[in-house]
Structure formats: C-alpha cells, structure tokens
C-alpha positions as CSV (number, residue, x, y, z in Angstrom):
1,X,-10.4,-30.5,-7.2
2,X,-9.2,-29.5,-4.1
3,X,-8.1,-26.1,-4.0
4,X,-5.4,-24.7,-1.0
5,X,-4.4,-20.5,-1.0
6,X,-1.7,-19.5,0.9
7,X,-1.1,-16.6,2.7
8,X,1.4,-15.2,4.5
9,X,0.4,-13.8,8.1
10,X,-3.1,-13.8,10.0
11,X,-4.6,-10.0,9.8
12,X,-7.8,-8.2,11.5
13,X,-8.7,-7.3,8.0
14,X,-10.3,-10.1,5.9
15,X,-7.8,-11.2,3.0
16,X,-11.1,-10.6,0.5
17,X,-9.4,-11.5,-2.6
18,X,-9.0,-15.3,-0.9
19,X,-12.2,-15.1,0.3
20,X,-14.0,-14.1,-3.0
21,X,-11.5,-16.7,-5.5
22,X,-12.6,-19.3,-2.9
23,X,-16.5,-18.5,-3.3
24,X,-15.8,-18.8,-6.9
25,X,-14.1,-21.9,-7.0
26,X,-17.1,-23.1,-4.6
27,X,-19.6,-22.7,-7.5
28,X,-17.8,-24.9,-9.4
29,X,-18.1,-27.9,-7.2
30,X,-14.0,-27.6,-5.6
31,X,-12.9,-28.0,-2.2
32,X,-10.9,-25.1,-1.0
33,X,-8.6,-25.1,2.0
34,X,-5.9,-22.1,3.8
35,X,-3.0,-22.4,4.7
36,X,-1.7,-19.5,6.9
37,X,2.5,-19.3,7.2
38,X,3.0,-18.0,10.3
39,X,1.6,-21.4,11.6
40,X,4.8,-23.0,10.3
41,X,2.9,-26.3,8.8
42,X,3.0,-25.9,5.4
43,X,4.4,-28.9,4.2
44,X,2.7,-30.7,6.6
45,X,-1.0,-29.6,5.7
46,X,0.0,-30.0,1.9
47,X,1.0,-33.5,2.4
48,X,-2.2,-34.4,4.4
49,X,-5.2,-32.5,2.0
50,X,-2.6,-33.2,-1.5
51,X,-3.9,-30.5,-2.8
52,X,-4.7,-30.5,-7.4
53,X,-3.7,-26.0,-6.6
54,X,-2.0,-24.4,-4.6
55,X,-2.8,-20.7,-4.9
56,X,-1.0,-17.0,-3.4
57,X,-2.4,-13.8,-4.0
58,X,1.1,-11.5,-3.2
59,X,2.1,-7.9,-2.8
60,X,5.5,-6.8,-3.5
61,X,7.5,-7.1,-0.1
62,X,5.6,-10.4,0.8
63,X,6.0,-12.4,-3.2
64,X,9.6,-13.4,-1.8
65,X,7.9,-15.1,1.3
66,X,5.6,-17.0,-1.4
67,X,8.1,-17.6,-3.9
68,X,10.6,-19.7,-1.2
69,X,6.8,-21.2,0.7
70,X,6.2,-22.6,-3.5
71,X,10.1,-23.7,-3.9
72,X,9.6,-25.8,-1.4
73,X,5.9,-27.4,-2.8
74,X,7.7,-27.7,-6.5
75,X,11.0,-29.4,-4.7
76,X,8.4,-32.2,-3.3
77,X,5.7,-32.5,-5.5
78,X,7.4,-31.5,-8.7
79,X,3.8,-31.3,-11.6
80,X,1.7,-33.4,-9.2
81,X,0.7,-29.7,-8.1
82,X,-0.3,-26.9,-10.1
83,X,0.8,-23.5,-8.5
84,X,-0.4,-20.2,-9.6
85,X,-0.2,-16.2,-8.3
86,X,-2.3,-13.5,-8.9
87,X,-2.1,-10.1,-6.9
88,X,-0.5,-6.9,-7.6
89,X,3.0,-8.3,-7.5
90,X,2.6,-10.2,-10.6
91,X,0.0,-7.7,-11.9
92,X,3.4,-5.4,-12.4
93,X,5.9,-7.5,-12.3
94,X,5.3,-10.6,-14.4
95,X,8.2,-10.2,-16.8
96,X,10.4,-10.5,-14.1
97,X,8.9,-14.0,-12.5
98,X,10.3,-16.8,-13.9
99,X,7.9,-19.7,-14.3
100,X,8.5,-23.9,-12.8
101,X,10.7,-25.6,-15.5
102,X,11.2,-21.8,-17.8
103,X,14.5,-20.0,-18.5
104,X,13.3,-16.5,-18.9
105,X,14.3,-14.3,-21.4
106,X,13.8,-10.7,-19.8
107,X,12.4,-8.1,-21.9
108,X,14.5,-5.4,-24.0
109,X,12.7,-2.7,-22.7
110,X,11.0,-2.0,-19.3
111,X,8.3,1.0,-18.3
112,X,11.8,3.1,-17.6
113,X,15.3,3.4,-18.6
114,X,17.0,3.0,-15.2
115,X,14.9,-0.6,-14.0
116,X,17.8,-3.6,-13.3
117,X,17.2,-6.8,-14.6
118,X,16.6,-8.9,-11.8
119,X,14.8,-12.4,-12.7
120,X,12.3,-14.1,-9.5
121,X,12.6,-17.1,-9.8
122,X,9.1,-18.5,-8.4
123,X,9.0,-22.0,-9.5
124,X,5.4,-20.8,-10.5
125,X,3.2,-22.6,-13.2
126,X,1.4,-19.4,-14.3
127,X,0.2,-15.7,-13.1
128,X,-3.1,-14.1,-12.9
129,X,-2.5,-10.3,-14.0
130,X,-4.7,-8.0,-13.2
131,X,-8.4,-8.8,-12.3
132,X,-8.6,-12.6,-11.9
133,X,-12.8,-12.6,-11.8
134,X,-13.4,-13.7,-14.6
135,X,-9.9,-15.7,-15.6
136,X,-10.2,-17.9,-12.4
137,X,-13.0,-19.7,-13.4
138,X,-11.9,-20.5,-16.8
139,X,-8.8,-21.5,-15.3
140,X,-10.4,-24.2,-13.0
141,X,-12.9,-25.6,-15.8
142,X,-9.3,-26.2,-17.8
143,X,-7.3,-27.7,-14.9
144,X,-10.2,-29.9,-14.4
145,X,-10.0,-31.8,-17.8
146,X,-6.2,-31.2,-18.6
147,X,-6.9,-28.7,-21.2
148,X,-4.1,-25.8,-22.0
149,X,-4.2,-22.0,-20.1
150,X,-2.6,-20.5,-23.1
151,X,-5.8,-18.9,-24.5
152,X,-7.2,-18.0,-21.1
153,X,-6.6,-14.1,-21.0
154,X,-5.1,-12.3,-17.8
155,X,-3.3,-15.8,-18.0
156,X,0.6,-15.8,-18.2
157,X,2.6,-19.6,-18.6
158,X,5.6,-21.0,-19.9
159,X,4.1,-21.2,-23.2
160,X,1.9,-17.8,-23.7
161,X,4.3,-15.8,-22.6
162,X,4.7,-13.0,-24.6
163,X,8.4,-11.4,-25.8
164,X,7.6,-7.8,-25.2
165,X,6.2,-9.0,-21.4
166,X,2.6,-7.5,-21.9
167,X,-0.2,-9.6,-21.3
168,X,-3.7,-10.0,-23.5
169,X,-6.5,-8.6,-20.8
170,X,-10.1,-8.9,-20.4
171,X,-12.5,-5.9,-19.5
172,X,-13.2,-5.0,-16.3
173,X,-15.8,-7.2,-14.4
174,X,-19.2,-4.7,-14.3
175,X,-21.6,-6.3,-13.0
176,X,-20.2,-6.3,-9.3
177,X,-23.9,-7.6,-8.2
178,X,-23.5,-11.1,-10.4
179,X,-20.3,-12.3,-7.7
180,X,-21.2,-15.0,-4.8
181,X,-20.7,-13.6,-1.4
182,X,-17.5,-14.1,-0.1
183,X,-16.3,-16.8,1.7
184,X,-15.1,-15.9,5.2
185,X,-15.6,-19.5,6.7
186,X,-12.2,-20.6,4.3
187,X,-10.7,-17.7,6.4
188,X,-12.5,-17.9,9.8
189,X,-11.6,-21.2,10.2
190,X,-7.8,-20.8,10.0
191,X,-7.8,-17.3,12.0
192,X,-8.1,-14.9,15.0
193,X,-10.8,-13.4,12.7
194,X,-13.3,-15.2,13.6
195,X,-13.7,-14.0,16.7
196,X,-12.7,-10.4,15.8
197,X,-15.9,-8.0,15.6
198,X,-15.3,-6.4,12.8
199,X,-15.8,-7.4,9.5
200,X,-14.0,-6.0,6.1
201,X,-15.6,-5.5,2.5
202,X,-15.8,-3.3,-0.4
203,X,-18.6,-1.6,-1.9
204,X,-17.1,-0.9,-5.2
205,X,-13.8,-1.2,-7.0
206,X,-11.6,1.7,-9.0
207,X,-10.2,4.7,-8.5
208,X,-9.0,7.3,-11.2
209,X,-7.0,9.6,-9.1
210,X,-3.1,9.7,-10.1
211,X,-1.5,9.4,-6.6
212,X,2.1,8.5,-7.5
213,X,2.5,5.6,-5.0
214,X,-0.1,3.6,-6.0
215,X,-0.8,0.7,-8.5
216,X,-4.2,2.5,-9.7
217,X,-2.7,4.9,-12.2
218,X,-1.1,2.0,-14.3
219,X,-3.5,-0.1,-13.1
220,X,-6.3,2.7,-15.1
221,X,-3.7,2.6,-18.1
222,X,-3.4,-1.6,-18.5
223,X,-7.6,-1.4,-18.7
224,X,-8.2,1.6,-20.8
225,X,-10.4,0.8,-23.3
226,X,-11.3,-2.4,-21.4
227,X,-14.7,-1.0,-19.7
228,X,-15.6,1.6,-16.8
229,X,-13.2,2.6,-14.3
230,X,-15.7,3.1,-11.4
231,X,-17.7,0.4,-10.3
232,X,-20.0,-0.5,-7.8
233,X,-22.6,-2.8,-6.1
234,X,-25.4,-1.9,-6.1
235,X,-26.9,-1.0,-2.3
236,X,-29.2,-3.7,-2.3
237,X,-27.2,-6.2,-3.0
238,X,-24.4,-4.7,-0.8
239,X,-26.5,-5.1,2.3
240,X,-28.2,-8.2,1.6
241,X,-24.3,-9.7,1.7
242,X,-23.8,-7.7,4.8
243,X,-27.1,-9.0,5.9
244,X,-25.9,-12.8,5.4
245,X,-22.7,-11.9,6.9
246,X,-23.9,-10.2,10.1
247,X,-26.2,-13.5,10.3
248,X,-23.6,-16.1,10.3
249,X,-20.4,-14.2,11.9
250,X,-20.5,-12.0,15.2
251,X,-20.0,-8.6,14.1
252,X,-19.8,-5.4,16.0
253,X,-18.3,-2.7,13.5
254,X,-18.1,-2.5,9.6
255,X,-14.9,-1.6,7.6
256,X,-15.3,-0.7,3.8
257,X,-12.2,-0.7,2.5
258,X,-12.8,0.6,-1.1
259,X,-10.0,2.8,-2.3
260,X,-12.7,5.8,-2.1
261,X,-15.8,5.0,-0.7
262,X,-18.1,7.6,-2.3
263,X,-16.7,10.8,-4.4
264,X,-19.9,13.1,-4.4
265,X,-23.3,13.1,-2.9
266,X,-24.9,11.0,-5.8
267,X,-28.3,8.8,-5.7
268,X,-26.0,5.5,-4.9
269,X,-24.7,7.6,-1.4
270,X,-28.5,9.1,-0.3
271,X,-29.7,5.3,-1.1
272,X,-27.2,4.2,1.3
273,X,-27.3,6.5,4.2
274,X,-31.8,5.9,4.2
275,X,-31.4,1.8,4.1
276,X,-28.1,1.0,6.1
277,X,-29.4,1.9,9.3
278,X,-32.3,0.0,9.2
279,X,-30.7,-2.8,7.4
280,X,-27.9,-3.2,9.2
281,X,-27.2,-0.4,11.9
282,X,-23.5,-1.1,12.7
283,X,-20.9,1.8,13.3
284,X,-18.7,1.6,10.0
285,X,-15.6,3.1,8.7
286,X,-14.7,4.4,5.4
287,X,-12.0,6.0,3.2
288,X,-12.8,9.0,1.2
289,X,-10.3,12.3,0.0
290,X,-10.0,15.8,1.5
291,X,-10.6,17.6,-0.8
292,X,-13.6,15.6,-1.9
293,X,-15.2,16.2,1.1
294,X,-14.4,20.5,0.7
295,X,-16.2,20.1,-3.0
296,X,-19.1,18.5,-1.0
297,X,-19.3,18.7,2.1
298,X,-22.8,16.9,2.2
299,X,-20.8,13.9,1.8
300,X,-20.2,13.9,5.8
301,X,-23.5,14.8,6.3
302,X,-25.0,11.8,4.6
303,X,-22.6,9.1,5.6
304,X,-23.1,10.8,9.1
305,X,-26.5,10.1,8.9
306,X,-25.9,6.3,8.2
307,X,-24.0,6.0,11.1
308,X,-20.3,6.7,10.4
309,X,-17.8,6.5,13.2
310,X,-14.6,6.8,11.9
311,X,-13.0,7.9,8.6
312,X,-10.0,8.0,6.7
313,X,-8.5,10.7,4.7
314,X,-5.2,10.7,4.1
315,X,-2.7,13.4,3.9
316,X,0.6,11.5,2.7
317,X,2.7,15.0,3.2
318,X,2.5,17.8,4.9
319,X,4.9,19.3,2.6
320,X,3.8,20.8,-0.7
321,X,6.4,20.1,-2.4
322,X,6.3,16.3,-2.2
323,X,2.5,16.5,-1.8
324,X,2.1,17.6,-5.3
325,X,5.5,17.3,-7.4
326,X,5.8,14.0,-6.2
327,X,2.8,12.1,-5.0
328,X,0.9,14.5,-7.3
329,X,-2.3,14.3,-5.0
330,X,-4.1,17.1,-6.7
331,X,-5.3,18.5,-3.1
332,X,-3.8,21.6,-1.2
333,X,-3.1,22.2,3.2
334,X,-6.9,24.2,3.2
335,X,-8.2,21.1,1.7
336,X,-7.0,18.9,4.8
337,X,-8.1,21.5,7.2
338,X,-10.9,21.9,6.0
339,X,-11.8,18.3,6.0
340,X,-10.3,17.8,9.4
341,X,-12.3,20.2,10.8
342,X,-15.7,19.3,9.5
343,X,-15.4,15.7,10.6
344,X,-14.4,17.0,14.1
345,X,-17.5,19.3,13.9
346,X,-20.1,15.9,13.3
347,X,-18.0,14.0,15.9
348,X,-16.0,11.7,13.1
349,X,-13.1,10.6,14.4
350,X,-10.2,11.1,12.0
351,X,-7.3,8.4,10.7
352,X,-4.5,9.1,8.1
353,X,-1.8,8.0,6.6
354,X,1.6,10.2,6.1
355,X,4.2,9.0,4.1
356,X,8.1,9.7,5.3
357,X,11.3,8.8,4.0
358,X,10.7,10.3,0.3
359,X,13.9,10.9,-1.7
360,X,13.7,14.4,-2.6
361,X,15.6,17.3,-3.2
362,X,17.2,19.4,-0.8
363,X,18.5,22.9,-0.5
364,X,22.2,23.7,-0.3
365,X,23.5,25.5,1.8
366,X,24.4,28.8,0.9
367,X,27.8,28.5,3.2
368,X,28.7,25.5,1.1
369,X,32.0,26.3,-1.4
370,X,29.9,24.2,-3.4
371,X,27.0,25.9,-3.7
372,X,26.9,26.8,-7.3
373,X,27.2,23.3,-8.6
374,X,24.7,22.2,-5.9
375,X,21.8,25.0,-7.1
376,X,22.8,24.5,-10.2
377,X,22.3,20.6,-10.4
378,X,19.0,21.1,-8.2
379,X,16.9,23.2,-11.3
380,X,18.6,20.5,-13.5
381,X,17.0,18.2,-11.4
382,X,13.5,19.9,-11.2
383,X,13.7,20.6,-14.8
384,X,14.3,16.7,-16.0
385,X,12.9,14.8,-13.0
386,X,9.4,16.8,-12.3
387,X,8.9,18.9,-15.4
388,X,8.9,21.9,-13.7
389,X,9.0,25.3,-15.8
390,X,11.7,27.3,-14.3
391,X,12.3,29.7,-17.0
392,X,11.4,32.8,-14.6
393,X,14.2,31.7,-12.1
394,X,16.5,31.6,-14.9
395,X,15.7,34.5,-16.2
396,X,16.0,36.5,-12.9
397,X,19.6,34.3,-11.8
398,X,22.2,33.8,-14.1
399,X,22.9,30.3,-13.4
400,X,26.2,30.4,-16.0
401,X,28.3,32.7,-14.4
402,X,29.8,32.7,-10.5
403,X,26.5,33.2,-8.1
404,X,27.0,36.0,-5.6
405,X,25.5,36.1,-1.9
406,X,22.4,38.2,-3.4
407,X,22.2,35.7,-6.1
408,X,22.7,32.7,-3.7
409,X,19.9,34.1,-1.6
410,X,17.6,34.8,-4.4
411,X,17.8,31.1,-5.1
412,X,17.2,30.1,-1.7
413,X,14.4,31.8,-1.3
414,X,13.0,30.8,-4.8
415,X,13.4,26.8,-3.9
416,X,11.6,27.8,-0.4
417,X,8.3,28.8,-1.6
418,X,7.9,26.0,-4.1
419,X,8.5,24.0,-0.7
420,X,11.8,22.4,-0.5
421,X,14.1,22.1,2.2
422,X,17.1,22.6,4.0
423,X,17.3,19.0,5.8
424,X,15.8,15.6,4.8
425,X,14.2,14.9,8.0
426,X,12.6,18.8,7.9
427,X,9.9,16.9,5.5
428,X,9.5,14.4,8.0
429,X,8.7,16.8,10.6
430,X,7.1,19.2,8.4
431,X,4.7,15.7,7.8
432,X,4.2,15.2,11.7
433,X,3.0,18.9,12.1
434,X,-0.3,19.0,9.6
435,X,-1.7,15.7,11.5
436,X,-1.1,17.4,14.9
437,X,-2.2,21.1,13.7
438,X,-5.4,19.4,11.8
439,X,-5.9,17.2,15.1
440,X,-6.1,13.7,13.7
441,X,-7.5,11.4,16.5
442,X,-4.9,8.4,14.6
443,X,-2.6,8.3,12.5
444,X,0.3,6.1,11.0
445,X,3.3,7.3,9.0
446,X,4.8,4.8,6.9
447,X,8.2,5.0,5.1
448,X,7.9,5.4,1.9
449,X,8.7,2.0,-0.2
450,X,9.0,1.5,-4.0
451,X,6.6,-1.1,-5.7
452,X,6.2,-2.3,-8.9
453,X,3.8,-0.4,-11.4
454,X,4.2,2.7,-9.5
455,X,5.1,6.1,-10.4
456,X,6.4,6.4,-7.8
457,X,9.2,3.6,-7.5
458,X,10.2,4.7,-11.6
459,X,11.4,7.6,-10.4
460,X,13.5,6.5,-7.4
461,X,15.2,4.3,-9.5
462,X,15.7,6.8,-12.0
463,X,17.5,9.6,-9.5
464,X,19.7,6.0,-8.3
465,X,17.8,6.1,-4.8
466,X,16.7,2.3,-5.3
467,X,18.3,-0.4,-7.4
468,X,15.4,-1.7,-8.5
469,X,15.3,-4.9,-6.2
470,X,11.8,-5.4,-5.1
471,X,12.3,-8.9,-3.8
472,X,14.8,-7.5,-0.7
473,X,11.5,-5.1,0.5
474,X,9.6,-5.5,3.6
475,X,6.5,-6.2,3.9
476,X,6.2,-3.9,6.8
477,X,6.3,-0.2,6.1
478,X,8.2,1.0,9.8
479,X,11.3,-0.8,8.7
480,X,14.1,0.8,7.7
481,X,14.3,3.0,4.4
482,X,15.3,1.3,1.3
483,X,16.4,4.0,-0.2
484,X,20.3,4.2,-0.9
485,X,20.0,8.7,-0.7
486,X,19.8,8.2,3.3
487,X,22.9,8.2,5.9
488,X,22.6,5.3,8.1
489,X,21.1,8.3,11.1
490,X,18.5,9.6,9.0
491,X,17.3,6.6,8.5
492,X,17.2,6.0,12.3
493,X,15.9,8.9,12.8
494,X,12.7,7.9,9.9
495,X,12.2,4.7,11.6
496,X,11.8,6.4,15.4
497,X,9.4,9.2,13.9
498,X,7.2,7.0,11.9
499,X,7.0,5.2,15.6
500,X,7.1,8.6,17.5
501,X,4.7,10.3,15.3
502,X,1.1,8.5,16.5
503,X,2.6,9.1,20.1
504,X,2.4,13.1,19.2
505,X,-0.9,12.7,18.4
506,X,-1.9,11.6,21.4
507,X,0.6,13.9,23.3
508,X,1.2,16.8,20.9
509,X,3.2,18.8,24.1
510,X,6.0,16.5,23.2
511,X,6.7,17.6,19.7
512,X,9.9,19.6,20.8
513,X,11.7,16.8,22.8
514,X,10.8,14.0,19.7
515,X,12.0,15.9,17.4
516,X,15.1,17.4,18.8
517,X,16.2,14.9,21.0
518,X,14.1,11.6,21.0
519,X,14.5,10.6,17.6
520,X,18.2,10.7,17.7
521,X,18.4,8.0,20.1
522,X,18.9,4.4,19.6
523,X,15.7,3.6,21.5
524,X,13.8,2.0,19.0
525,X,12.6,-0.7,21.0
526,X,11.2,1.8,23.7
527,X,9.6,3.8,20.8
528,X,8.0,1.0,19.3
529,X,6.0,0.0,22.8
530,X,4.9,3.3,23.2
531,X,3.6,3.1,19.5
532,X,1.9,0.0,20.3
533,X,-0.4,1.5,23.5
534,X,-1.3,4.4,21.7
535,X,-2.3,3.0,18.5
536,X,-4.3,-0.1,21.1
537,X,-5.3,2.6,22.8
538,X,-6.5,5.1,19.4
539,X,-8.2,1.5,17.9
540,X,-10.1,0.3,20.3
541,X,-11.7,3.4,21.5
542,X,-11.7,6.0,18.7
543,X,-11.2,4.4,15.2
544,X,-12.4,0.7,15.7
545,X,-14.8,0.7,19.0
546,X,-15.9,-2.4,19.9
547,X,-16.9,-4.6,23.0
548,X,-14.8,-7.4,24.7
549,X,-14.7,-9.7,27.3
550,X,-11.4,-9.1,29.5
551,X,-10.0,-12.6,28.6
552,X,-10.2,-11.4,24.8
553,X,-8.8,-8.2,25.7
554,X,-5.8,-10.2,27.3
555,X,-5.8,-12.3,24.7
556,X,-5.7,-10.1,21.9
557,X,-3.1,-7.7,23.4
558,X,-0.7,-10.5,23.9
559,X,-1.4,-11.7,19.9
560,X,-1.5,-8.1,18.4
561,X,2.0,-6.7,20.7
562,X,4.0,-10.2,19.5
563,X,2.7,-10.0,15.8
564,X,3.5,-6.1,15.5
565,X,6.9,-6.9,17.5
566,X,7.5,-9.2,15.1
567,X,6.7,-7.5,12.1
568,X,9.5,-4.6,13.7
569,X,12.1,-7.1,14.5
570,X,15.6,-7.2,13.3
571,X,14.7,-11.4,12.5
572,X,11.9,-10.7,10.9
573,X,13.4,-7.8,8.8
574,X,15.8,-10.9,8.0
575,X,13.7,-13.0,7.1
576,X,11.6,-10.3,4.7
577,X,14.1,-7.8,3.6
578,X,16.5,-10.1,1.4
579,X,19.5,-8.5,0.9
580,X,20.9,-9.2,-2.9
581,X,23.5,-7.4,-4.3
582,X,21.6,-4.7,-7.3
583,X,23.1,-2.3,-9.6
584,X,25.8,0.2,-8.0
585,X,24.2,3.5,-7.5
586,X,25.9,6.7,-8.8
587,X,26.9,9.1,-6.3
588,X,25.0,12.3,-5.6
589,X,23.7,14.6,-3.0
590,X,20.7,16.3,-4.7
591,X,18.5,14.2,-2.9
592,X,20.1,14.3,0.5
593,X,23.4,13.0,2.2
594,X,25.5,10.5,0.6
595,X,24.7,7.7,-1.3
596,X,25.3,4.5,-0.6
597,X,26.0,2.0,-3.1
C-alpha cells in the first residue's frame, strides 16, 4: 500500500513519530510518502501518488489544521482513502472527534464537571490512542486484506467506539531495542532538515513526574497496570542507530529529546558517558530536572564527561506559588540555583522554559470597599481549587464578621508568604527574574495554553478561565492568552514579555525599562525582531553550535525569521486560532481583572 503522513509545518527538530510509523510501515513491504502543508500542494500530491492512507500525528492547537487538510481529502476521495490520527490530540480527546460518515453521541460524563461539549468533526476513519507501536502494524496487515479494526486495541472507529469514551489499551512497548531505526529519508526528502546539522532522537520514553501541564500524568494513569513506566534503549543499540545515522546524514550536534534524559547516576548513564565519545563524539543536548541534578550532582559530571554542550532544565515559574500549587513541580528556588550554578561551573550552557500567563489568584487590595468579599472568596478558592489546609488562618482571622485594618493586613501578609500576588503580571515578572538571577544563557517563556488530558487545562476550565474549546488554540505558544481572566492589556503586556524576556537574558541591565515601560507599548512587531536575533544569536552559538557556510547562514536566516514571523502573525493566528463561540464564562475577579465572556 502506499502510505502518505501529513504534517503541518517543516521544523529543525525531526517529527520522530513520522519517522519511526514510516520505518514500520517499511517492514511490511508499503511505500510511504510526506506531505508537508506549508508547501500548499496537498491536493495536488494526493492526486498524483493516490495514496491507500493518509496519516496525521496532531497536537492540540495544530488537530484543527489537520482536521480541515482531511475534509478536504474525504470531500474528493470519499472511502477510496482511508484516513487515520494518532498523537496526543486524540490520545485525550477522542470522545470529542467525530469519525467520516458518524453522528457522535458525546459522553455523559467527562474527566471534570465544567468541560463543554464541543464535537470535531474530523471526517476521520479511526484514531490511534496512546502508543501506536504496536497497533500500527496490526492496523496495516488489516487494511491490506479488507479485514475490520474493531478488535485492534489502541484502535477507535465508527463501529468500536465505546459509550463511556474509554478505549481498550495495550501495554507499553518494552523492548525499545526490537524498533527499526527511524526513517529520516521520508522526512529529509521533503525538508530544510536535511541539510540542518543536527539531528533529534530519544533514548528512552516515560516520565512519572506530575507536572500539571503535561499529558504524562494521565498519560501514566491510562497505562497503569499496562507495563513499566520508564523505558529505555539500551546504549548499544542507541549508538549503533546513531552510528547509521551519522553515516548517512551530515551531522554536526545531537539533540535527545527524551522527556528526562537520565534521573540518577545509574550503570545505563556511566555506560553512556565511556562509549559515546568514542562511538560517536558529537556535542549533544539533553533535558534533565533541577532538582535531579541537586540529588546527584554526578549526573553533570558524567554526561560532562560524554561531551555535553548544552542542557535543559526548566523552571516553568519563578513564583512558588504557581510552581508548586499549580504546576506541582515538586522542586524548590535552591533547587534551580543550585543547578544553574553547577552547570555554569562545568561550562554547560543553560536553556529553560518559563511559563507566563497562568490564571491564578491574586491579592485584593486592602484599599478596596470590597475587600472582605474578595479575601474571603480567595481562601474559598484555595480551599476548593488547590486543597490547601487553611485552618490556621481561619483560626487566627475571623473571616465571618467585618475584617479590620489589622485583620485585613494579617491576611495580606498570610497570602504573601504562600506566594501570591498583588498584580497578574507580578508573576510574569517575578518568572523573568529567577532566569536572569540564575543566569540562564537561553530561555523561552511561553504562555500558558490548556490541552487536553492535562491537569492543568481541568482546572482552568473549572475557575471559567477557558471554555473548553481546544480547536480555537494556537499552535504557537507567544500568541495571545486564551484565557478569558485577562484584560485585553495584560494580555499585551504577556505577549511582549514572553518576546522581551530572552532579550533580558542577554541584556539583563534592561529589566527596569521592559518591565515598566516597554511592555506597555504596542510594539509587538519591534519586540518580536529583537526576539528573533537573540534567540539566532543564543542558538547558534551557545545552545545549538554548529558550522555553516555563509550562503546557509543567509539562507537559513531568511527561512527561520519568515517561519517564526509567521508563526507570530495576526494571519497566521487566523488561520490557527479559530474563534467559535463556547460556553459563557461566569464573572469573577479571584483570578485577576475582569472576565470576559
């Protein structure tokens, strides 16, 4: 069969899951072909190969792209084309995505009480959920002789589809070392990437931390019971695929992009850091956690010693608060610095992510004639929305009766040291400060956007800061917020600081001026160019170093400045960020400014 997958925009990261399903499909005697969307020839490429599948891997923010790219195939080609998604989208969200020729019947119940019932219509003939290694296979072997997917499991279609939305699921795939290499020619072919030096992989899969705005904790609670959480390859076989792949494709630098590379200094991590540099001696990069590293700090030492250039630890807040009531990352500020500071000691330069734009609680004023029904609504709020035990407070403020200035201060003070704020964008800035006080050589700081299956996006819709919508998000993370709790200038002033905030890193003498002045200012545009030369700038010579000729340089500029442009445009946001009426939101002002229905 021929075989075509689809996705959306061309990357400097290799789209692995394409690249591994096409392997697979390989083995079993298919064709497989890519058709990249940017490139605007869809219809034309599907009309010259015909194609038996057509095949998307999506994550939430870029499904609604798919889902219109597959309207289109189904409009023309109707069953003569067999059309399938897999990904995290419709790992979460399959109960929502209505299938080619089905009239979906939602659920009675979702994961939470507040989540709108919104059907996708996908004009899809069935989803992969969760881990398609083992499913994909199947799946081909039936397509191949007309047989039914109903009793393929991971497999949803018109027909299995179960009532209650949860699918049957097979273990986790544990023998890592029994997959075929990937296939980056189905990918090089198509792309800039081929002539990009460095090359992306993952040296194991899982991760059991509970990080609220990531798939992994549901995705951990869908498997229990269903095999090991952690697993890897094992180093030989790792580096005899690297081997292969530094043979056939030009590569300069190595980026594992495992969720955490290594958690301790175990016999899989000393194995590594003896044979990688004489097997394959490139710089690499790798993510691993802060507070991992303060555990063990021989963890630097070794991946040091295999030739580390860059790392990644991210810090998602610099504000307790959020850090641990709401992303729940388990790590504390003497964690990061610690870290930080190590890595700067072996010469590692540092990357991390920071998360703005999080709908959280803010402190009342206590100047406000409303101030007692504002506190008072605030340790409601902490009480029912993150469990906290606030029986002492109570105790010491009598939140019944009219609260005097001693009592109003005594509250303010309280609500400080567990780390809220007076202002929403005081998190923001509060987030800025730990990557310039820990000096991290790059950073971004993305808005914080809901997806399905995370902790996360349950409880924005339960406070009413999102609908619920996730076909109208972005699949760019600078846009602006999604989140209904923000006045139309904080959210200005969160799309110029996620911009403004890598230009601080590089020029940390500017914090006062960005944050007092510059971020108030409808100069987006500017603040986006200056973004783009420091982060080309922090890439090429910090985080990613690699050697060009000048006519790639000039080449690649031009390509990376109009793709990032694009990704920040009003059009683009368009073209991404569907806007469909949701519910109504209830007003409020717990969590910062007035809402916006």
């Amino acid at each position: 069969m021929k075989i075509m997958f689809v996705m959306v925009k061309e990357d400097y990261i290799d789209p692995m899951n394409i690249e591994l399903l096409s392997a697979m499909a390989k083995q079993e005697g298919h064709e497989t072909f890519l058709n990249v969307l940017e490139h605007d020839n869809l219809m034309e490429e599907v009309g010259a190969i015909r194609p038996d599948i057509v095949a998307y891997s999506a994550k939430t923010g870029e499904s609604n792209v798919m889902y219109r790219a597959n309207r289109a195939i189904k409009a023309t080609y109707k069953d003569k084309i067999f059309t399938v998604m897999g990904g995290p989208h419709p790992t979460f969200n399959s109960m929502r995505m209505q299938l080619y020729g089905e009239d979906l019947k939602l659920p009675l119940t979702f994961s939470g009480p507040a989540m709108p019932r919104v059907v996708e219509d996908t004009q899809l003939d069935a989803l992969v959920v969760g881990e398609g290694d083992e499913p994909w296979p199947m799946m081909l072997k039936a397509l191949a002789v007309g047989s039914s997917l109903d009793g393929i499991s991971n497999v949803v279609t018109r027909s299995n589809r179960r009532a209650d939305g949860s699918v049957a699921l097979q273990e986790r795939n544990m023998t890592l070392d029994e997959l075929p290499y990937l296939d980056r020619d189905v990918v090089y072919g198509k792309t800039r990437l081929k002539e990009f030096g460095m090359r992306s992989l993952m040296a194991g899969r899982g991760c059991p931390f509970p990080c609220t705005y990531c798939f992994n904790a549901k995705y951990n609670a869908m498997y229990k019971g269903k095999g090991k959480m952690l697993n890897r390859y094992s180093v030989d076989r790792l580096l005899a695929e690297m081997e292969d792949m530094v043979r056939r494709h030009k590569t300069q630098f190595v980026k594992f992009y495992d969720d955490v590379f290594v958690f301790r200094t175990d016999d899989w991590l000393i194995e590594f850091a003896d044979k990688y540099p004489r097997a394959i001696g490139l710089p690499f990069h790798c993510l691993v956690r802060s507070d991992l590293v303060r555990r063990d700090p021989e963890i630097l030492t070794y991946l040091k010693k295999a030739g580390i250039k860059s790392i990644s630890m991210s810090i998602e807040s610099g504000n307790p608060f959020i850090r641990e009531q709401i992303f729940k990352r388990g790590m504390d500020a003497e964690d990061i610095r610690f870290a930080f500071d190590l890595c700067h000691k072996q010469d590692i330069h540092t990357f991390s992510n920071t998360i703005l734009a999080v709908p959280v609680p803010i402190i009342p004023s206590t100047a406000d004639p409303d101030f007692d029904q504002k506190a008072k609504d605030l340790v409601s709020h902490l009480e029912t929305y993150h469990k906290m035990n606030l029986g002492t407070l109570r105790s010491d403020v009598d939140l019944a009766g009219t609260l005097d200035q001693a009592a109003r201060k005594k509250l303010v003070e309280y609500f400080e040291s567990m780390g809220l704020r007076h202002r929403v964008l005081d998190y923001d800035i509060e987030s800025i400060d730990i990557n310039i006080q820990n000096g991290v050589v790059f950073g971004e700081f993305p808005e914080l956007h809901p997806y399905p299956g995370t902790p996360v996006s349950q409880y924005t819709i339960d406070v009413k800061a999102f609908d619920g919508d996730f076909e109208k998000l972005h699949q760019n993370y600078q846009t602006e917020s999604p989140f209904s709790c923000f006045t139309a200038q904080e959210k200005l002033e969160q799309v110029n600081l996620s911009l403004l905030g890598l230009v601080l890193l590089v020029f940390p003498s500017w914090r006062g001026v960005v944050v007092n002045h510059l971020i108030k200012r409808r100069w987006t545009k500017l603040y986006f160019v200056m973004y783009y030369l420091a982060k080309a700038y922090l890439i090429g010579t910090k985080i990613y170093p690699m050697k060009y000729s000048a006519g790639h340089i000039l080449r690649t500029v031009k390509e990376s400045f109009f793709s990032e442009l694009l990704k920040h445009s009003r059009d683009e946001g368009e073209k991404f960020y569907q806007k469909r009426k949701g519910l109504n939101a209830q007003p409020s002002e717990v969590l910062g400014g007035p809402w916006q229905s």
